[in-house]
C-alpha positions in Angstrom: 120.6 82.5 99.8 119.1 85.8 98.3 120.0 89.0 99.9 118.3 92.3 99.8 119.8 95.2 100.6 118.5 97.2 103.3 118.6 100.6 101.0 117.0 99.0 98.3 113.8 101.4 97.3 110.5 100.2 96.2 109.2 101.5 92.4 107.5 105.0 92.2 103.9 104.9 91.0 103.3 108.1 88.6 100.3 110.3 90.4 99.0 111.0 86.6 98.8 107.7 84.7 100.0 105.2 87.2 103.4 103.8 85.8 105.5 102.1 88.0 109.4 103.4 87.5 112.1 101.2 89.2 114.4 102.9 91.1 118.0 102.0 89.3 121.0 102.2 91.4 119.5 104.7 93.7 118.5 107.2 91.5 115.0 108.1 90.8 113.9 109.3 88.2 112.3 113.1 88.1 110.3 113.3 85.0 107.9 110.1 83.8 108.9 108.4 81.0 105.3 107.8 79.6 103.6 111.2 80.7 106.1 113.7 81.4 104.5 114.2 84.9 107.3 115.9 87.5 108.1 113.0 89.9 110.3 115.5 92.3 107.0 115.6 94.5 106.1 112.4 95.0 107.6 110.7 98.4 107.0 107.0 99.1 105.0 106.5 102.7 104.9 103.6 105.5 102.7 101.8 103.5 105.0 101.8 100.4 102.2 103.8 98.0 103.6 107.4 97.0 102.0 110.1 97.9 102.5 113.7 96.4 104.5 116.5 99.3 102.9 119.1 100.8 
């Protein structure tokens, strides 16, 4: 039987080229790997898509 964790958190999607980054351990990463775009911003909604804060 597989179990999920209930904490387990859903890849970002970069706002600037569209990279999904896993979420390893936790941590999230600030800074895209491919672009360089600052991921501090970017909050994951209901729906699961990210969505830059206000």
């Amino acid at each position: 039987m597989c179990f999920r964790p209930a904490n387990a958190a859903k890849p970002i999607e970069c706002p600037n080229c569209g990279m999904k980054i896993p979420v390893v351990g936790g941590v999230k990463q600030k800074v895209c790997p491919k672009c360089k775009t600052d991921l501090t911003q970017v909050n994951e909604n209901a729906e699961g898509e990210e969505t830059p804060q206000k």
